[in-house]
N, CA, C and O of each residue as an XYZ file, in Angstrom:
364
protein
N      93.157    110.624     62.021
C      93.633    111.228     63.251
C      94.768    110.388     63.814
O      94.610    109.167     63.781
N      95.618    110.760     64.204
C      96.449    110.480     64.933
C      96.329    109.494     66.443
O      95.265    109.638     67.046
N      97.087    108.775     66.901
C      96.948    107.652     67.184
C      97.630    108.209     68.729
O      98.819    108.485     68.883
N      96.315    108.311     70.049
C      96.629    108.789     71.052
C      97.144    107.562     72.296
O      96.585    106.475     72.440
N      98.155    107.981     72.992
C      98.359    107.220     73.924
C      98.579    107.287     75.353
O      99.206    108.335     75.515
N      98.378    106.659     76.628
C      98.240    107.458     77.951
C      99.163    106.539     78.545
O      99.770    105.592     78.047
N      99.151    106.931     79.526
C     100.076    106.424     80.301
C      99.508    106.807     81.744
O      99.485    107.980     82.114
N      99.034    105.714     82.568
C      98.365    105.966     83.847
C      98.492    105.109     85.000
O      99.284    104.167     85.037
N      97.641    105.461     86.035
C      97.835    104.452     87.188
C      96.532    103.762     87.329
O      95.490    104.413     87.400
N      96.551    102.569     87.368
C      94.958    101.857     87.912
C      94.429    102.592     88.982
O      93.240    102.902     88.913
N      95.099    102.936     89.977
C      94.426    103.484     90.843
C      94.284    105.036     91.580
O      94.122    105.588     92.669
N      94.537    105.373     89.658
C      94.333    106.985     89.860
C      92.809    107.847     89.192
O      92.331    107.948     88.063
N      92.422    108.342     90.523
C      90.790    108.803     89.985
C      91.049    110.109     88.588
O      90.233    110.237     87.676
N      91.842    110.634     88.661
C      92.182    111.425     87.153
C      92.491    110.812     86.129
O      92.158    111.392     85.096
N      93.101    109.674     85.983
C      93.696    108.483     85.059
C      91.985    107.887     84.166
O      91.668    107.780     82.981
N      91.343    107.659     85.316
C      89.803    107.055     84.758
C      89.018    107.697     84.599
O      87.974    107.226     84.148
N      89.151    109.617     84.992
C      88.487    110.873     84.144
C      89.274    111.048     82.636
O      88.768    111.143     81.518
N      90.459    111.053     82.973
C      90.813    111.012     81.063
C      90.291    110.138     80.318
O      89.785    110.385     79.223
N      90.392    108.652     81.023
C      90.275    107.290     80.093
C      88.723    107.843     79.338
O      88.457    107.824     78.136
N      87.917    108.283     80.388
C      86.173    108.311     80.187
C      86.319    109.667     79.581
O      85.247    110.262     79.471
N      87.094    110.134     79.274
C      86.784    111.791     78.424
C      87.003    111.573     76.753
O      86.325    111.943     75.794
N      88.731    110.517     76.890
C      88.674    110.033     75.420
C      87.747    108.985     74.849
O      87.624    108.806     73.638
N      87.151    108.354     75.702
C      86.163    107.227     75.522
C      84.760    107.667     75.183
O      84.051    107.029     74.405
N      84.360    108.829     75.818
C      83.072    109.999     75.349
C      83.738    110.525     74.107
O      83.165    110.463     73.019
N      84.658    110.922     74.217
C      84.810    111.688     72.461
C      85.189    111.043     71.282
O      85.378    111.490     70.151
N      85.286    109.665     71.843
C      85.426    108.525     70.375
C      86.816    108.799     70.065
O      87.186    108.689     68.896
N      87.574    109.120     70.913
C      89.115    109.278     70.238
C      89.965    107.699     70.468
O      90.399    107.164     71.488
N      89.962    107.415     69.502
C      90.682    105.987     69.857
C      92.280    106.673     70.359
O      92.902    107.668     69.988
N      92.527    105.709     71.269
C      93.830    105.450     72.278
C      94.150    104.157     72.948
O      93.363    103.213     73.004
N      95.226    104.168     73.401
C      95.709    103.270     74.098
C      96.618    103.458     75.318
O      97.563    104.247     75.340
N      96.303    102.780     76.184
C      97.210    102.992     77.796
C      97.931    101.993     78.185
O      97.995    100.914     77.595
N      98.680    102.371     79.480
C      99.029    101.232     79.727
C      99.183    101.650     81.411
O      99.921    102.584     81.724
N      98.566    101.021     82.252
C      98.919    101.312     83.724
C     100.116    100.931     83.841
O     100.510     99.799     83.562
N     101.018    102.138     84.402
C     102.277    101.735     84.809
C     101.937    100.730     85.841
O     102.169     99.525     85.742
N     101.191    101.511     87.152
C     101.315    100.290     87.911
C     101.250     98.660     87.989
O     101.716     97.991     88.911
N     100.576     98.156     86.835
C     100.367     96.938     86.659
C     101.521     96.228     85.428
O     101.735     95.043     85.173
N     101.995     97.220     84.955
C     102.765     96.775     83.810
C     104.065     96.006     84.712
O     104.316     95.893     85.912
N     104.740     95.544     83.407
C     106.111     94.641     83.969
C     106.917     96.001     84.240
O     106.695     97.198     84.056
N     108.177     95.071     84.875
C     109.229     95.554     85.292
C     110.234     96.242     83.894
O     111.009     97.180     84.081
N     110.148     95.948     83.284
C     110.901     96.182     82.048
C     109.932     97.569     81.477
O     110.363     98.708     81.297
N     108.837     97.195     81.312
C     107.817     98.266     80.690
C     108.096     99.351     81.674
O     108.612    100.355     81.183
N     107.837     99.369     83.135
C     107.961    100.239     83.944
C     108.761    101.188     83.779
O     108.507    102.392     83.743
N     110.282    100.373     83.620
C     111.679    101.404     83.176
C     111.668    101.692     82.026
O     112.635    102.427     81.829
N     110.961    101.488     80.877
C     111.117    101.837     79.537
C     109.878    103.552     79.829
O     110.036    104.607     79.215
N     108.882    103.316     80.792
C     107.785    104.235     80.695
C     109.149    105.375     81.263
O     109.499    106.369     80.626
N     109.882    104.831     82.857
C     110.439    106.064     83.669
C     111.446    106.729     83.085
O     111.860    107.790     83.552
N     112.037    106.070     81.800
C     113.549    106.820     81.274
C     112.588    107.511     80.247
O     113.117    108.392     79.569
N     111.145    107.231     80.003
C     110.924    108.349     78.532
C     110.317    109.436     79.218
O     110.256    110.628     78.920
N     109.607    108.407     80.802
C     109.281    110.473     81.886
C     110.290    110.952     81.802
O     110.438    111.939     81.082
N     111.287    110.428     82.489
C     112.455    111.338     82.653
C     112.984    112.321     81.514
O     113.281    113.494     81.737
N     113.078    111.631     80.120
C     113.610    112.495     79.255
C     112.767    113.758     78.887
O     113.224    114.689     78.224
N     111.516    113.703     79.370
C     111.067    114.465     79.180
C     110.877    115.744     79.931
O     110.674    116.864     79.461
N     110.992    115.332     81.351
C     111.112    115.706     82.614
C     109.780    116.114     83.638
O     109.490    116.979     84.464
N     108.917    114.364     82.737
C     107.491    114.739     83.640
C     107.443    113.920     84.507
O     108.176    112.937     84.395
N     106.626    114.036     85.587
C     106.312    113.737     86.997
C     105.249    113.940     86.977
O     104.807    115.088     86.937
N     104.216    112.458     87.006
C     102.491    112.932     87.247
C     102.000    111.725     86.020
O     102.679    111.164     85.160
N     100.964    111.646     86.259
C      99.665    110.813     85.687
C      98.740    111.295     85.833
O      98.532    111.950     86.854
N      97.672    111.130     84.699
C      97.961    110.908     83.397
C      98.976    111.829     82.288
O      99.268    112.997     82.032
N      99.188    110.844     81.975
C     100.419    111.363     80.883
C      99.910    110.939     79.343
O     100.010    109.782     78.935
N      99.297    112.137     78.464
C      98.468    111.980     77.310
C      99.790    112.080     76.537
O     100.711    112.740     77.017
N      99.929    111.415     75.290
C     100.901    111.659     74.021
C     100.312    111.359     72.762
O      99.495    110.450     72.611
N     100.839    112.345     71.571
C     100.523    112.400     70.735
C     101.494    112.649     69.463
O     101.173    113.716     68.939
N     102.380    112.138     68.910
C     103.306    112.598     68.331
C     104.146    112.828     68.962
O     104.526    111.814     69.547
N     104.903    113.986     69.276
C     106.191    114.204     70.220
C     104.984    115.398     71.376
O     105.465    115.653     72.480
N     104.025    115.819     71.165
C     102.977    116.351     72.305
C     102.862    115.058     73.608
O     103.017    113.848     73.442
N     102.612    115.633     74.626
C     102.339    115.649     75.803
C     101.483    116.423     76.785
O     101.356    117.611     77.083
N     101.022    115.437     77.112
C     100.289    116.242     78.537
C     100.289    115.983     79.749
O     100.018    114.793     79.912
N     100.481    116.579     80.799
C     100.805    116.053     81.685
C      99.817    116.078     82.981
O     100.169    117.073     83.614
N      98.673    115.401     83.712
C      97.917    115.789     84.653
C      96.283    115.838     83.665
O      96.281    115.810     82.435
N      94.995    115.914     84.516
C      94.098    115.716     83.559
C      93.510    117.300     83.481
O      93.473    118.058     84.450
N      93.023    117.659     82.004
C      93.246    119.297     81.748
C      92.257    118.748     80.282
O      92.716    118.366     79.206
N      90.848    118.862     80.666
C      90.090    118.753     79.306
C      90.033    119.543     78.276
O      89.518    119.303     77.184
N      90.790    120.895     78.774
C      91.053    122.311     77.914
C      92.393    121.675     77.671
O      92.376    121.957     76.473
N      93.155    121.259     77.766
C      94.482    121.135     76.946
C      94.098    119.462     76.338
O      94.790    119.135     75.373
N      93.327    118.674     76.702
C      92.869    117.377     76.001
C      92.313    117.887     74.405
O      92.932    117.651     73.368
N      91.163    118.543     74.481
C      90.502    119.326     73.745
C      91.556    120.243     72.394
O      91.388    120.268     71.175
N      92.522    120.841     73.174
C      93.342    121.362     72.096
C      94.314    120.644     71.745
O      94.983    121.126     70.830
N      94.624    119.707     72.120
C      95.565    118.297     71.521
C      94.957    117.545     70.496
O      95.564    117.240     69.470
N      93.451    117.141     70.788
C      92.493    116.490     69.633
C      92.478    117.645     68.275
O      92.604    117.244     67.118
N      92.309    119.072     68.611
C      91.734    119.917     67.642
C      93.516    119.768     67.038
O      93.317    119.412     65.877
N      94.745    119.832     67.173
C      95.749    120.024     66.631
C      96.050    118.813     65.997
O      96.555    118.766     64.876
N      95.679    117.555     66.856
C      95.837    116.182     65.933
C      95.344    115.827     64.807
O      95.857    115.360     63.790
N      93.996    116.172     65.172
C      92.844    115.972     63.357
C      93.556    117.182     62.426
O      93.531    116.986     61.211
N      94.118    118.276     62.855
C      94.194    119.625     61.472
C      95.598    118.992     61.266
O      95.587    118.589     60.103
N      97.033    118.655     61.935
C      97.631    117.844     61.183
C      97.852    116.724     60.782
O      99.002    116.447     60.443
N      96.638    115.579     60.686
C      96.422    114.492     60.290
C      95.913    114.741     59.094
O      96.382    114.078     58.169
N      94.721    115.849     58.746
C      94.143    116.171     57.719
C      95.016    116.587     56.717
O      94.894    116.240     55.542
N      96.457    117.790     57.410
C      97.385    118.299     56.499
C      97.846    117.229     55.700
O      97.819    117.315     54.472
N      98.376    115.970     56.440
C      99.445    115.596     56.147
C      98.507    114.226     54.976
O      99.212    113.525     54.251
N      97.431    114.098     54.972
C      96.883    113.868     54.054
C      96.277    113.912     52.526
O      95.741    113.147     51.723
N      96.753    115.477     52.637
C      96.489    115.795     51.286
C      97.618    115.765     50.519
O      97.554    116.020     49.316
């Protein structure tokens, strides 16, 4: 499977419903609180929101996928699309 990553705020109560949704479904990921991150990380996170043109946390990624806000029905169909082309691209 594909190798998920978030992007959140320490002190966002949706940020620590995603963290605990991928953490119940065994999906390995990795985050990084903007808010606590450096100054450098910060602007590297706001020019790749920007290019994208999102506004909001949590911010799920997966490949060039995104999600934006917490949405266990679009979490759910991001996992089911990650494993069927992880599996493709395996054989």
């Amino acid at each position: 499977m594909k190798k998920f990553s978030m992007y959140s705020l320490s002190t966002c109560p949706w940020c620590k419903q995603a963290k605990q949704f991928f953490e119940e479904q065994d999906i390995p990921y990795s985050y990084i609180d903007y808010d606590l991150a450096s100054v450098e990380e910060q602007q590297r996170i706001s020019q790749e929101m920007s290019s994208f043109r999102i506004k909001g946390f949590p911010v799920i990624k997966v490949g060039e996928e995104a999600v934006v806000g917490y949405s266990l029905e679009k979490y759910s169909e991001m996992i089911k699309s990650a494993s069927l082309k992880s599996s493709d691209s395996s054989e």
